[in-house]
C-alpha positions as CSV (number, residue, x, y, z in Angstrom):
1,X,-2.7,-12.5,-5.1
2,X,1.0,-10.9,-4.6
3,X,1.7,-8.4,-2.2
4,X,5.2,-6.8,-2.1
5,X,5.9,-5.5,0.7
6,X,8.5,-2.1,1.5
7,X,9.8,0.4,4.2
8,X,9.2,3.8,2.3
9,X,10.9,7.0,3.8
10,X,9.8,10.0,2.8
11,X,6.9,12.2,3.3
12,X,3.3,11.2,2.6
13,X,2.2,14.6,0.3
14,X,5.4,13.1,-1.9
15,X,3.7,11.7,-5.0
16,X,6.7,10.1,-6.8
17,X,8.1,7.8,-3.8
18,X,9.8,5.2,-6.0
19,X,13.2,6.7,-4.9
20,X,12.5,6.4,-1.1
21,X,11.0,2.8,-1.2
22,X,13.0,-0.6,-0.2
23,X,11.6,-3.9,-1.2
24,X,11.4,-6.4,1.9
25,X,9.7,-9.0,0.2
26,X,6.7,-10.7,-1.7
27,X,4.2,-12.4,-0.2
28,X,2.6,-14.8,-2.7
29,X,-1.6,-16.4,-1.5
30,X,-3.1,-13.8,0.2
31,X,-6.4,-13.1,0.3
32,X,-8.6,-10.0,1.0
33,X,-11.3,-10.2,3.4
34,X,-14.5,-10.6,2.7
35,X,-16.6,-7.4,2.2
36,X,-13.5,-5.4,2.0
37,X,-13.5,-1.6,0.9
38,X,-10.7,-1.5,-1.7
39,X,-10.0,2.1,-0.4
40,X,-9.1,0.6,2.9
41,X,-8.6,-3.2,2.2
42,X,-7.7,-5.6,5.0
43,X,-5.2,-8.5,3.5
44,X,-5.5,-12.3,5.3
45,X,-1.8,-14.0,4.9
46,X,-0.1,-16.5,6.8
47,X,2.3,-15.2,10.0
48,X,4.9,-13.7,8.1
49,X,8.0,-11.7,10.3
50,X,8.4,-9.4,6.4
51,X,5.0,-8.0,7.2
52,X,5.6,-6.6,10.7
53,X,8.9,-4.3,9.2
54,X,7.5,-3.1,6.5
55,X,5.3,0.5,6.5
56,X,3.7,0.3,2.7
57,X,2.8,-2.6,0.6
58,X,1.9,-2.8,-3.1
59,X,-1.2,-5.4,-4.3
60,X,-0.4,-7.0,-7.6
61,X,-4.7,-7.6,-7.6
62,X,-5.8,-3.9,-7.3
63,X,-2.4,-2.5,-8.7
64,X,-2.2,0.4,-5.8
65,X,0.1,0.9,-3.0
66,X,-1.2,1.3,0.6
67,X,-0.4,2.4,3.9
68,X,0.0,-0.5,6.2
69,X,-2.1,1.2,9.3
70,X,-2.2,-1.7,11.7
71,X,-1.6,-5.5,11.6
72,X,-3.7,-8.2,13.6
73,X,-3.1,-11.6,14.9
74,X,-6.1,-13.9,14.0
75,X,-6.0,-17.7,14.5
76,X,-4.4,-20.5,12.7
77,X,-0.9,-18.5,12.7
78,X,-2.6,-15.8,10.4
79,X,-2.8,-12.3,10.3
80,X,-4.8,-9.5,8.9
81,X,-3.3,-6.1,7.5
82,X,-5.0,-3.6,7.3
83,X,-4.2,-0.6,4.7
84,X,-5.1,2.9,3.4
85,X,-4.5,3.7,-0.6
86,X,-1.5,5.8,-1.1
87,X,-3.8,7.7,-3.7
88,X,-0.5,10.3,-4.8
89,X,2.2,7.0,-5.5
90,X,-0.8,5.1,-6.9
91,X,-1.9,7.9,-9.3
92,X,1.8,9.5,-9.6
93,X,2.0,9.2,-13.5
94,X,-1.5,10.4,-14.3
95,X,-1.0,13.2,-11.7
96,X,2.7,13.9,-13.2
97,X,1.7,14.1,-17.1
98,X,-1.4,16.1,-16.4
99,X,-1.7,19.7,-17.2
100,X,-3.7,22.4,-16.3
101,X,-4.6,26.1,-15.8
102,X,-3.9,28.0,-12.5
103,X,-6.0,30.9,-11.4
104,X,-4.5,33.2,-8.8
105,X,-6.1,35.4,-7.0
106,X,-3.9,38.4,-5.2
């Protein structure tokens, strides 16, 4: 599994955030850990310095973006991220080409 890691800059309620994301890096082998909720998955890689400045990483394996909400030392110079899905950025182009009718109450 690939993850591809970036600093993202903008708001969270922004659903297109391809503008305001920089690529740090990919991280190729990484696994996720066992009885993981794919919602709020926590990632097992090798000690990696691109992991601790980024804020958002995309999974190659679930195809979603996440959060990065906290990272974890574990033994055998390995740590484990753990994430929230970015549900907007993940969604953006079903939420962008979807239509719909609006009532308004005064």
């Amino acid at each position: 599994m690939i993850l591809t890691f970036y600093k993202y800059a903008s708001t969270p309620d922004r659903v297109d955030k391809t503008s305001y994301l920089t690529i740090v890096d990919h991280i190729e082998n990484v696994i996720l850990k066992d009885d993981t909720d794919l919602m709020h998955p926590t990632f097992i890689l090798k000690t990696n310095g691109v992991a601790y400045n980024s804020n958002y990483v995309y999974c190659s394996f679930t195809k979603r973006y996440y959060y990065i909400t906290n990272i974890t030392a574990l033994t055998g110079m390995r740590i484990a991220i753990e994430c929230k899905i970015d549900v907007l950025h993940t969604y953006r182009n079903e939420i962008l080409n979807s239509s719909a009718w609006i009532k308004k109450a005064e």
